[in-house]
C-alpha positions as CSV (number, residue, x, y, z in Angstrom):
1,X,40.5,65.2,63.5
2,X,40.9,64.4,67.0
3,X,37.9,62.7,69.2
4,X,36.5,65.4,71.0
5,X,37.4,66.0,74.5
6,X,34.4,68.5,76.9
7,X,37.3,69.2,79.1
8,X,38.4,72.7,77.1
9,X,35.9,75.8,75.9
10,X,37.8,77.8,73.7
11,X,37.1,81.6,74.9
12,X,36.5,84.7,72.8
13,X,37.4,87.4,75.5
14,X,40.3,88.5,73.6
15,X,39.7,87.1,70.8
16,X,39.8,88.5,67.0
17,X,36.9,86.4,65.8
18,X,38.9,84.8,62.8
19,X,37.5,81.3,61.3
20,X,41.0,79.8,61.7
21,X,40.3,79.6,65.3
22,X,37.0,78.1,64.9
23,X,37.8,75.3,62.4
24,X,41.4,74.4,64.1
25,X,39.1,74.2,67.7
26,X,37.0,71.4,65.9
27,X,39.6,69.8,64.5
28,X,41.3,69.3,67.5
29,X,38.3,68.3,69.9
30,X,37.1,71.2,71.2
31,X,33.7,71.7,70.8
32,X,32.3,74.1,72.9
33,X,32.9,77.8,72.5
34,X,32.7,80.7,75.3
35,X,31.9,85.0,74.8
36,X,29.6,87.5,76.2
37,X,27.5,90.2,75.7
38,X,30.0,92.8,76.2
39,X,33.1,90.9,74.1
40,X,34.8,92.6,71.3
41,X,32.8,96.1,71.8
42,X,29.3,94.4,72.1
43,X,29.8,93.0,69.0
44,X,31.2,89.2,69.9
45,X,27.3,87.9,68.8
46,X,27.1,89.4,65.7
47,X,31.1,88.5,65.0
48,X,30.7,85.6,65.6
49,X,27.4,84.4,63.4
50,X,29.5,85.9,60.7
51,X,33.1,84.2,60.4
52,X,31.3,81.2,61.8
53,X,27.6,80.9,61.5
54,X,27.6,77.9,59.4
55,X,30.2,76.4,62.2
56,X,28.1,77.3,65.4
57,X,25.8,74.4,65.1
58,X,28.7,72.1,65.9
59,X,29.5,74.2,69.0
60,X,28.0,74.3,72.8
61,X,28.0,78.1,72.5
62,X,28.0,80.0,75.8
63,X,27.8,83.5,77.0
64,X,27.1,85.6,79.5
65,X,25.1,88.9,80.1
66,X,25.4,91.6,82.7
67,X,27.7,94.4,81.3
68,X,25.6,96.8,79.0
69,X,26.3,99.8,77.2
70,X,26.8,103.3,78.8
71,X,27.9,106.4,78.0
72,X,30.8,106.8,79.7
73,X,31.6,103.4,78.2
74,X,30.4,100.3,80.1
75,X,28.2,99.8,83.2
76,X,27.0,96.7,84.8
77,X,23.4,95.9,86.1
78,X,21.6,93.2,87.9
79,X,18.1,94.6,86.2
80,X,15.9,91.6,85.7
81,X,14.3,93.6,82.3
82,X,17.6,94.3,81.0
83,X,19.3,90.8,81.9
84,X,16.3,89.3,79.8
85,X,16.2,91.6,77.1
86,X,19.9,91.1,76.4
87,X,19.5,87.1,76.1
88,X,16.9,87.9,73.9
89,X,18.9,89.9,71.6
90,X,22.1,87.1,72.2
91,X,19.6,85.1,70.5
92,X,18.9,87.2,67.5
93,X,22.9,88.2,66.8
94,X,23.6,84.7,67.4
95,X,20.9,83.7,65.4
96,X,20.7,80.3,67.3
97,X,19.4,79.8,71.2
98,X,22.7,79.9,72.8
99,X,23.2,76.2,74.7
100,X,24.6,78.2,78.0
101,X,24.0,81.7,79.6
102,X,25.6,83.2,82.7
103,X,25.1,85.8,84.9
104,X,28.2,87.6,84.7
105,X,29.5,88.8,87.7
106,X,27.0,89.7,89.9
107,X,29.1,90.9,92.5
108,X,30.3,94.2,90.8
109,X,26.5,95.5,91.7
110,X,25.2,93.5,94.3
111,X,23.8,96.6,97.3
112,X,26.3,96.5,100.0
113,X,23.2,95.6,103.0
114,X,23.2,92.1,102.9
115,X,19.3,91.8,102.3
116,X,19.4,93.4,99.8
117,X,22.3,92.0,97.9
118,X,20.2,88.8,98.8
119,X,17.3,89.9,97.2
120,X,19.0,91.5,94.1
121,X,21.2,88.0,93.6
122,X,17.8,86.4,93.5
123,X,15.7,88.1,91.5
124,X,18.8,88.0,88.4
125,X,18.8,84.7,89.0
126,X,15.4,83.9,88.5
127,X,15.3,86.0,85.8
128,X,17.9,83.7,83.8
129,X,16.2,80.8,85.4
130,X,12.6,82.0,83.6
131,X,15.1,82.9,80.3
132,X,15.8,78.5,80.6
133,X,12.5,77.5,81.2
134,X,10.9,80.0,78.0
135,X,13.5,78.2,75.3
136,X,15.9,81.8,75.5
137,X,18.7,79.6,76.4
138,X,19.2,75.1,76.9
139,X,20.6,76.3,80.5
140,X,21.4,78.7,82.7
141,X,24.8,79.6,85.0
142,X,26.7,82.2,87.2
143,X,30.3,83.5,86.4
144,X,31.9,85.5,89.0
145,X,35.6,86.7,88.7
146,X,35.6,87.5,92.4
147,X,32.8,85.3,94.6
148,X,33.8,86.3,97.9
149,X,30.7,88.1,98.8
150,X,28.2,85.4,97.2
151,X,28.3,82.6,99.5
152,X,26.5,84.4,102.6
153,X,23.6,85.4,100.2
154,X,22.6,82.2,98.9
155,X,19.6,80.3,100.7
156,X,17.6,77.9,100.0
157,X,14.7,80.2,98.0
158,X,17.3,81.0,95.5
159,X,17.1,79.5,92.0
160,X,20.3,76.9,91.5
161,X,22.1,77.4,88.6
162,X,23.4,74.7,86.4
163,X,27.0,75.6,86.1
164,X,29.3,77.8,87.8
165,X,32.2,79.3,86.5
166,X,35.2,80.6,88.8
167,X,38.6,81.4,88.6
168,X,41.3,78.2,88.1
169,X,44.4,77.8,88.4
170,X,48.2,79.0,90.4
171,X,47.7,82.6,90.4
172,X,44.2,82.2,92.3
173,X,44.7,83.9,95.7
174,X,43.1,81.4,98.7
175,X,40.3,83.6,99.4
176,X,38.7,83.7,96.0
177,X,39.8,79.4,95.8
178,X,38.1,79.1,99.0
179,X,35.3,81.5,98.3
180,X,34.4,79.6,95.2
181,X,33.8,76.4,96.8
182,X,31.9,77.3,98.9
183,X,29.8,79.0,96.9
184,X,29.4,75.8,94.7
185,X,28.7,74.0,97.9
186,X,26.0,76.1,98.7
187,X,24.8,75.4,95.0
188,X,25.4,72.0,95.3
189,X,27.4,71.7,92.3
190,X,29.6,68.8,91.8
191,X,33.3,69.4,89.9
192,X,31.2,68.5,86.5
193,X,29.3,71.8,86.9
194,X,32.1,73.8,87.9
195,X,34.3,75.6,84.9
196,X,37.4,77.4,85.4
197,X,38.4,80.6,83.3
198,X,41.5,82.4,83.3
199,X,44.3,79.5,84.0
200,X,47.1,81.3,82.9
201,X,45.9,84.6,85.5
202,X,45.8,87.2,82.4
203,X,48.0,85.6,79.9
204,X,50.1,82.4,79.0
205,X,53.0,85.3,78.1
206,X,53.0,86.1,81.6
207,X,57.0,86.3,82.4
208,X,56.3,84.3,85.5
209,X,56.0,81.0,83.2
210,X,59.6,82.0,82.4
211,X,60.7,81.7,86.3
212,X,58.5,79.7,88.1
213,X,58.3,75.9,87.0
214,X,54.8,74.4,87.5
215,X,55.5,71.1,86.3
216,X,56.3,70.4,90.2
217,X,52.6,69.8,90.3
218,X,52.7,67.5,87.4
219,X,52.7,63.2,88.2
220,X,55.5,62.4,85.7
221,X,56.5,64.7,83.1
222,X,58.6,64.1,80.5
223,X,60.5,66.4,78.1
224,X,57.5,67.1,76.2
225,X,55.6,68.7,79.0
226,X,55.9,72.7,78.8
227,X,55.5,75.2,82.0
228,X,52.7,76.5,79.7
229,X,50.8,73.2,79.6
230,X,51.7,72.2,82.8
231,X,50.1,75.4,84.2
232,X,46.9,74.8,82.4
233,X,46.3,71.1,83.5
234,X,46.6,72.1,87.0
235,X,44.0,74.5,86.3
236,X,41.5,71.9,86.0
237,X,42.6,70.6,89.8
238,X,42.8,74.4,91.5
239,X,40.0,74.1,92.5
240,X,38.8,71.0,90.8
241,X,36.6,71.7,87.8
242,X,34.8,69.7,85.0
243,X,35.9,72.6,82.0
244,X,38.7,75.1,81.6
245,X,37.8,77.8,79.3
246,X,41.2,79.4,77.6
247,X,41.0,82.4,75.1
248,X,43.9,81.9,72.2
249,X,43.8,83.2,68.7
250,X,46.8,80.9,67.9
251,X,45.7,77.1,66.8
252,X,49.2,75.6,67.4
253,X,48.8,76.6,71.3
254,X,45.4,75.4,71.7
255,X,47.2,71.8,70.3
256,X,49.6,72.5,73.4
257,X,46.8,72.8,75.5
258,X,44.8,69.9,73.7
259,X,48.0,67.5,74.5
260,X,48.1,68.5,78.0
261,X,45.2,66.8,78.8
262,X,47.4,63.4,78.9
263,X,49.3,64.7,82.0
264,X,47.8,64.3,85.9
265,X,48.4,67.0,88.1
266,X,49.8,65.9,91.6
267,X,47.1,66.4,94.4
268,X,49.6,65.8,97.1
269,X,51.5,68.6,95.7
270,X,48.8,70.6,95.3
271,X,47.4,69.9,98.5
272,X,50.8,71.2,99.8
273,X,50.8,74.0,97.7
274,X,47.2,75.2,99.0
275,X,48.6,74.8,102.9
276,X,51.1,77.1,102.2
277,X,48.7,79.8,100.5
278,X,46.8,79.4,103.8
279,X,49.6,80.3,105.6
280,X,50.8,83.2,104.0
281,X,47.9,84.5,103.8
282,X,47.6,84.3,107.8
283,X,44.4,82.1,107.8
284,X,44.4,78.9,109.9
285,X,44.8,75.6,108.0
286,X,42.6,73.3,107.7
């Protein structure tokens, strides 16, 4: 059993909540766990307390709330009662008070007048906030898959969340990168309270790993270093974050990503890289 390393959160997104997963993830350092509400048909909770439950107090368990049932399928709400009543019942399928819950991407119903947005933002926030501060959760964050309308609605009144968690990675486009920092700059958040999600942009099959080498951003590799890993390391430096949550049923490729860990990315490179994302995308560098 390997020493355990905070630097990787094994995500359920995709996941087929199997116990192999679980035990190989401790064995190999990774102790911290990430799913939702809305996982595996709104049933990730429950899954999960029942291949696992005996596991899940050697986990940081997070999750996030936001998407509900609807009739047509799923919708997604920024309702303060529903938001709370959701962690509430995370708490009950889990059976354990979950160490980390985020507001899952508030953007996809934030009003479109900005004082509005402001004040929706806000009042979800707090509600999560009050969820910390009544024992519903150890801590509170905000996951957004798309931040760029956040930053201009944070102020000072708004409740500061403990972690943020934001796309990572090459296939990030410059807008969302750049959209993400600054939202943790208006948060304050250092790089320990950032996590990144999606390194691989939808998959670690994705052909491109097959035609694009991203070991160019790697300081020495060797032979041993895969596109695969090399991709996921840099995740951790696009933007810079403390975690990198990665969803993988397969234990042998969480050891890949494990092993990465023993590789530095190349900030020049990347620094380089980051220019020319500017560029293409027609914004001035800077």
């Amino acid at each position: 059993m390997r020493e355990p390393d905070p630097r990787v959160v094994l995500g359920l997104h995709r996941s087929r909540h199997e116990r192999l997963i679980l035990t190989s993830a401790l064995e190999l350092g990774v102790e911290a766990i990430d799913t939702s509400f809305n996982y595996h048909g709104f049933s990730a909770h429950t899954a999960l307390a029942e291949v696992g439950g005996d596991l899940l107090p050697r986990f940081t368990v997070s999750t996030k709330v936001g998407f509900f049932p609807a009739a047509d399928g799923v919708e997604h709400s920024l309702d303060p009662g529903r938001l709370r009543a959701a962690v509430e019942q995370t708490n009950r399928d889990l059976g354990r008070v979950p160490d980390l819950v985020f507001l899952h991407n508030p953007e996809r119903s934030l009003p479109e007048r900005s004082s509005v947005g402001q004040e929706a933002l806000g009042t979800a926030c707090a509600a999560l906030e009050r969820a910390a501060a009544n024992g519903l959760c150890g801590a509170w964050g905000v996951s957004s898959w798309d931040p760029l309308p956040l930053p201009g609605l944070v102020d000072d009144t708004m409740p500061r969340p403990d972690v943020l968690m934001i796309r990572a990675g090459l296939l990030v486009p410059i807008d969302v990168l750049e959209a993400s920092e600054a939202l943790a700059a208006r948060w304050d958040l250092d790089a320990e309270r950032l996590w990144g999600m999606s390194p691989f942009g939808g998959g670690a099959g994705n052909p491109l790993w097959e035609t694009f080498d991203p070991r160019v951003f790697i300081q020495n590799p060797d032979d041993d270093l895969s596109a695969v890993q090399a991709a996921f390391r840099i995740a951790c430096r696009l933007p810079q974050v403390g975690k990198v949550a990665v969803g993988t049923d397969d234990p042998s490729h969480l050891a890949e990503l494990v092993a990465a860990l023993r590789y530095e990315a190349d900030v020049g490179s990347l620094r380089t890289y980051r220019r020319l994302l500017r560029e293409r995308a027609g914004r001035q560098p800077v």
